[in-house]
N, C-alpha and C positions, 0 to 999 in steps of 0.2 A: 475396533473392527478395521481390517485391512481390506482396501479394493482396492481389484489389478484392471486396469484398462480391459474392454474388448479387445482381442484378437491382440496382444501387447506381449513381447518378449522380454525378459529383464534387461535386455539391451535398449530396448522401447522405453524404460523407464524412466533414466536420465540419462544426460549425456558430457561429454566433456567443458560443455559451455552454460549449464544448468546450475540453477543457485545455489542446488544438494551439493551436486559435484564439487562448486567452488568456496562455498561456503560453510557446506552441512547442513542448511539450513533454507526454506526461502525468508525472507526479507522480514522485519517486521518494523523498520521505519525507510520511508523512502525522503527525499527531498526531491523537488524541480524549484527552479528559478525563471524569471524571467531577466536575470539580469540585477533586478533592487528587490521585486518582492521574494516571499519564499512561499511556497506550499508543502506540505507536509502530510503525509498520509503513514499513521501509523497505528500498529497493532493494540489495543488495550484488552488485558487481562483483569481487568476489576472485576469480582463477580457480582459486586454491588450494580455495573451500570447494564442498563437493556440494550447496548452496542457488542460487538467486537474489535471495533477498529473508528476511525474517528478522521478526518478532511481538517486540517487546517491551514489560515491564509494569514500570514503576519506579513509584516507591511515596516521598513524602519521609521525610525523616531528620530527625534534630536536626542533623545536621551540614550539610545540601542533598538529594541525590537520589540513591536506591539505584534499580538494577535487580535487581528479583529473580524476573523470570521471563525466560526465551529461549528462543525458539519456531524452529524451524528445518526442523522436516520436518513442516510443515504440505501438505499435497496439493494441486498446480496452482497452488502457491505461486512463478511467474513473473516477474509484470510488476504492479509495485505500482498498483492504481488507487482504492480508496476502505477507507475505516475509520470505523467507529462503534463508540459501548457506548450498550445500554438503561440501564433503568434499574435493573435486576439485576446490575449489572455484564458481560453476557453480551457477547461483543466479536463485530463481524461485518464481516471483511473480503471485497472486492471485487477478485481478481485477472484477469488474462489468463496465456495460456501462448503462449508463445513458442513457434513450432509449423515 
């Protein structure tokens, strides 16, 4: 099924700074850092799991990189499209829902 925006022209669709535009695609793993840790918000296709997409928080090691958080039943948690952290460490992702 295709939807077209209300009231939207095919110029209203994307534009030259748009992730289709630049990439053909939107995103489906992002990264933010704060500097040492990583957060990671990426797309999963398993049709095994009752997610779409998935929050993770790894953290280095002496050894290289632990993950030690997994975030999975996050709310409208779809279609991966943007990721930040303040400066509080407070993480603020950006999804769509596949509708």
């Amino acid at each position: 099924m295709e939807l077209t925006p209300f009231d939207a022209s095919v110029s209203d669709l994307g534009g030259p700074s748009s992730w289709a535009s630049n990439y053909g695609k939107t995103p489906e793993i992002i990264v933010a850092s704060n500097g040492t840790e990583l957060d990671v918000l990426a797309q999963d296709y398993d049709p095994k799991t009752a997610w779409s997409a998935v929050l993770l928080h790894i953290r280095p090691t002496t050894n290289g990189y632990e993950i030690v958080q997994t975030l999975t039943n996050i709310p409208m948690l779809d279609r991966v499209m943007g990721l930040d952290i303040d400066d509080s460490g407070n993480r603020y992702y950006a999804t769509g829902v596949d509708d």
